[in-house]
N, C-alpha and C positions, 0 to 999 in steps of 0.2 A: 439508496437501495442497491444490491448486489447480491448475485447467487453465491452460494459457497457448497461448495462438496463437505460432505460429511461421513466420516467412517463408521456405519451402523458393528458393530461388534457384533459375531457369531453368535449365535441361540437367547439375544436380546428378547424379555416377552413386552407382552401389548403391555402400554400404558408406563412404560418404561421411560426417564428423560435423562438426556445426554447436556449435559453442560460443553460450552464452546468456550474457553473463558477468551475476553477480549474483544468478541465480537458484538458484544450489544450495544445500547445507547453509547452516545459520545460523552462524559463526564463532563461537571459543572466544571466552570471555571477551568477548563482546558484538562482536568484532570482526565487518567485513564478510562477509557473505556469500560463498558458493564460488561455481563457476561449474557451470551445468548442460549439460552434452556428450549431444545429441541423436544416435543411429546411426539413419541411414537406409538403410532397406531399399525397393527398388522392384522391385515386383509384374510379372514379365514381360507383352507384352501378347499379343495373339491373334495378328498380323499381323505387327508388326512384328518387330526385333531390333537390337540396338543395337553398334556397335563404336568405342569414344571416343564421339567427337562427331558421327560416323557413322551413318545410317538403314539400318538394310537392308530388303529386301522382295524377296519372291520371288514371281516370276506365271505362269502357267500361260498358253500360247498355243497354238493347233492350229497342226498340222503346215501347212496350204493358209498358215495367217496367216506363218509364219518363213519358207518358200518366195517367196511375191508379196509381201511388206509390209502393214502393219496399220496403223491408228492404235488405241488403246483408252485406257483413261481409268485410272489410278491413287492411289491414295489418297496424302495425305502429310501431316505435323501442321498444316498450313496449309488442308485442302482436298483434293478432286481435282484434278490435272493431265493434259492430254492427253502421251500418250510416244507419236511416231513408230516402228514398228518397221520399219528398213529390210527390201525383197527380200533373202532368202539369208542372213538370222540365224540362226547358231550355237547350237546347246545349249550354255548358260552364258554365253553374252554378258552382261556387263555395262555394264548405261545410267547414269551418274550425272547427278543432279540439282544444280548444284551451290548451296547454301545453304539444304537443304531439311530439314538433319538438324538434331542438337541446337546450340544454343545455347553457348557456351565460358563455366564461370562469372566466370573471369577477363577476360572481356571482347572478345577478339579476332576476334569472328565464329564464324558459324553451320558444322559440318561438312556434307555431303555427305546425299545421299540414293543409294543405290545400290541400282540395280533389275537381278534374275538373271533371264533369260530362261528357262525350265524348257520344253521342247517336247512338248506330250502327243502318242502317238503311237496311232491308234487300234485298239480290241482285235478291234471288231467293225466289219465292211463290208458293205454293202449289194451286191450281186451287181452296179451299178453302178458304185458307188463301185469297188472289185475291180478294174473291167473296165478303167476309164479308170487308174488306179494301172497295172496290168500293161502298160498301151497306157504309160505314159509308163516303166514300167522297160523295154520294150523300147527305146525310143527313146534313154535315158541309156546301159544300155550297150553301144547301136553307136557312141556318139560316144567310151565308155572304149575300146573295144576297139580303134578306131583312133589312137589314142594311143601305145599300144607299155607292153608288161610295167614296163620301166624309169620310163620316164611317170609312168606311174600310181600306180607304188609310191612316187614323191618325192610326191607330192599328195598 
C-alpha cells in the first residue's frame, strides 16, 4: 500500500474515472503492472447546481426589486459579479452568464452560468405597506378593466 497524488482535471463530472496506468496490481510472472481506475464521486455544493458544463443558481428577489429593477451582486466560481435585474422581471426568468460555468475537460471552453430569478412575495405588511399595495391594485385594475374581457384573457 501507498498513497499517490492524483491530478483531478478542471470541470471533471461525478461518476467520472481517471485511469493511472501502472499503478495497479503487480503483473504475473514479474510482468508490468495493471493500471489503477480512480471513481470520482463529487460532493454537491450549498449553492450551486450543476448541468453538463452548466452553473446554476437560484436567487431570491423582493417583489418592489422584479417590478422597478435592481442591480445585486452574485456569486460565481470566479468571484462575485454585479447581475442587472431589468423593470418587470418574471418569476423564473432566467439570466445567463456566459463562461461562468464549468470548464470542458476535453478542452473547448467554459459552459454557462444560469441564474433563476425566484420572486419573494410578502407574508406580512405593514398597515402602510397594505395601504400603498391596495392604492396601486386599484390603479392596475382600472387600466385591466378598460381593456375588454377578450384583452385580457390573451395577456
Amino acid at each position: 500500500k501507498r498513497k499517490l497524488t492524483i491530478k483531478i482535471p478542471p470541470g471533471i463530472e461525478d461518476g467520472s474515472q481517471l485511469k493511472v496506468a501502472g499503478e495497479g496490481e503487480a503483473g504475473e510472472r514479474g510482468g508490468p503492472s495493471g493500471n489503477l481506475y480512480v471513481h470520482v464521486s463529487i460532493k454537491p455544493h450549498s449553492i450551486f447546481e450543476r448541468a453538463g458544463h452548466d452553473l446554476l443558481l437560484a436567487v431570491r428577489i423582493q417583489m418592489h426589486e422584479a417590478v422597478l429593477g435592481a442591480e445585486m451582486e452574485v456569486p460565481t466560481l470566479d468571484g462575485k459579479v454585479r447581475l442587472k435585474i431589468p423593470p418587470g422581471t418574471q418569476p423564473g426568468k432566467v439570466f445567463r452568464l456566459k463562461g461562468k460555468g464549468f470548464p470542458e475537460v476535453s478542452g473547448y471552453g467554459p459552459g454557462d452560468q444560469l441564474i433563476r430569478v425566484d420572486i419573494e412575495i410578502p407574508g406580512e405588511m405593514s398597515p402602510q405597506e397594505r395601504k400603498l399595495l391596495e392604492e396601486f391594485a386599484k390603479l392596475k385594475g382600472n387600466q385591466d378593466r378598460a381593456k375588454g374581457f377578450f384583452s385580457r384573457w390573451r395577456s
